[in-house]
C-alpha positions, 0 to 999 in steps of 0.5 A, a space after each residue: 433387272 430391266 433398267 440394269 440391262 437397259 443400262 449395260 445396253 446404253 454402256 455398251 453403245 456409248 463405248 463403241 461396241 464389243 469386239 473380243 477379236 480385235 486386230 489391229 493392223 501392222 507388227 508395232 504399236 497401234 490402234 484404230 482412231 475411229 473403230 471399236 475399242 478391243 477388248 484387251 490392252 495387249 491387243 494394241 501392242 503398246 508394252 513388250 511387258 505389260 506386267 513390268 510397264 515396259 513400253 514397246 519401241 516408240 512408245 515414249 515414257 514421260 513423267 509431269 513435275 506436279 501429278 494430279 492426286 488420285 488417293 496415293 495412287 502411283 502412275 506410269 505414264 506414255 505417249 505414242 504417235 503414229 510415224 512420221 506425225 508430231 505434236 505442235 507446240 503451244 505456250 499454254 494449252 496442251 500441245 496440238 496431237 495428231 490424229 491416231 496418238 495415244 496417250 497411256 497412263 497406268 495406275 497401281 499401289 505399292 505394296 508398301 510405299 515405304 520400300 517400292 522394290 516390294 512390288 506393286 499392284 496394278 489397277 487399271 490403264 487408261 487410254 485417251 485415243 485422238 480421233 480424226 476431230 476428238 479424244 475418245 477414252 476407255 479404260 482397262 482393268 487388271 485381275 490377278 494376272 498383270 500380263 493384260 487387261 480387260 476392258 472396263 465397259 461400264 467402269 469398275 470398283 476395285 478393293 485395294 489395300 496398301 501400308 502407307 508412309 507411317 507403316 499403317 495399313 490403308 484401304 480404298 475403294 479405287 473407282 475406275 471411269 466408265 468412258 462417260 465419265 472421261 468429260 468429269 475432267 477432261 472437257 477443260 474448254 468448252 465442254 471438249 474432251 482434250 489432254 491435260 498432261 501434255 503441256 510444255 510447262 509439266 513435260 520441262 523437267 527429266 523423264 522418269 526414273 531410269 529413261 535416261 532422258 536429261 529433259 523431256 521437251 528436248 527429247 520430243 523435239 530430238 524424236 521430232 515428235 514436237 514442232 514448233 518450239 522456241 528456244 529452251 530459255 523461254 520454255 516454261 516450269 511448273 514447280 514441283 509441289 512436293 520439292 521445296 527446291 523448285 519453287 516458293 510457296 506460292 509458285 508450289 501452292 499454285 502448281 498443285 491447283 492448276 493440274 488439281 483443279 485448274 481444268 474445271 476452274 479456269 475462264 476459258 470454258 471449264 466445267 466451274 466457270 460459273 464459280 468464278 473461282 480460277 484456279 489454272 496457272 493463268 490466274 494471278 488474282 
């Protein structure tokens, strides 16, 4: 009992604190880059529905043309930056972000991955908040009730089920991170937590399903929500590892490594350079 209470202890500095009553200033979405994290999701203001993922004014949907694999889990994702600010564009890295941004994803299953319009249940909302001079993150967990969630101080284990593609039930023990454990992928250089989504060659592709938005890229730079971009002929693609269609084999094969693996196996400081196994988009050997 001891340890565990040391241990919840050491959970409860790490995360910044507790703060149930969190208020975060202004009417529209928020949240406070170097302070406590709140308690619940809503309090950020961040969706006008939580429970339907739709987002509040100025939170911006955006989708990658090939997802990390988290055991079939499906995933909605947003950015929000505070107004007036943008990103910076880079070629390879992950664009530069402001201090204040925050980039949101949602994860849930199906319930039966053969017919989404069946619903879905959500598992927890990540949040990755950029500071003043560094990325913090937390993450949120759903209960029965989808309309907020809770703070997961230490992490959490959710029992999940779900009817796969060939109509088979399946189960997972879906482990939520415990805001330590946010470097495990994060640190892609030089043991620094950074974003790994928002890159120009997985943001150039259309917006999710139902945004309207012909090509993401153009959609920030038309927000002015990114500077710095060169002419659309020389803005690079990753493929689409699951479509044929937009790539060979091997530009396919290599897409899936670079957004599976490439954080930690790349030269530039990831956590398995030692591996000398590069496995990130710049690799060509």
């Amino acid at each position: 009992m001891k340890r565990a209470a040391v241990l919840l202890a050491l959970a409860l500095v790490s995360c910044g604190g507790d703060d149930p009553d969190c208020i975060i200033a202004g009417e529209g979405p928020g949240v406070d880059p170097t302070g406590v994290f709140c308690d619940q999701l809503s309090s950020y203001r961040l969706f006008d529905d939580i429970a339907a993922q739709l987002p509040a004014a100025g939170v911006i949907p955006y989708d990658v043309n090939t997802p990390l694999f988290s055991d079939y889990a499906g995933k909605d994702r947003f950015l929000w930056l505070p107004p007036g600010t943008s990103m910076t564009w880079h070629d390879t890295d992950a664009f530069e972000v402001p201090a204040g941004a925050v980039l949101i994803k949602t994860f849930s299953y199906d319930h039966d991955r053969r017919d989404p319009s069946l619903g879905r249940r959500l598992l927890e909302t990540r949040l990755m908040i950029r500071g003043d001079d560094e990325w913090r993150g937390i993450s949120y967990v759903y209960g029965d009730d989808p309309t907020d969630a809770k703070r997961a101080i230490a992490g959490a284990i959710v029992d999940a089920s779900w009817i796969h593609d060939d109509g088979t039930e399946r189960t997972n023990h879906y482990a939520v991170p415990n805001k330590n454990q946010c470097k495990n992928c994060h640190a892609e250089h030089d043991d620094v937590l950074d974003a790994l989504g928002p890159k120009a060659r997985h943001f150039n592709r259309p917006g999710p399903t139902g945004s309207n938005i012909d090509n993401q890229l153009q959609n920030l730079i038309d927000l002015g929500a990114l500077a710095g971009a060169p002419p659309p002929a020389s803005w690079p693609r990753a493929p689409n590892a699951a479509d044929p269609s937009t790539g060979s084999l091997d530009e396919r094969a290599r897409a899936w490594l670079d957004i599976n693996c490439g954080y930690c196996h790349n030269g530039r400081g990831g956590a398995a350079r030692t591996s000398g196994l590069y496995l990130d988009i710049e690799q060509t050997d």
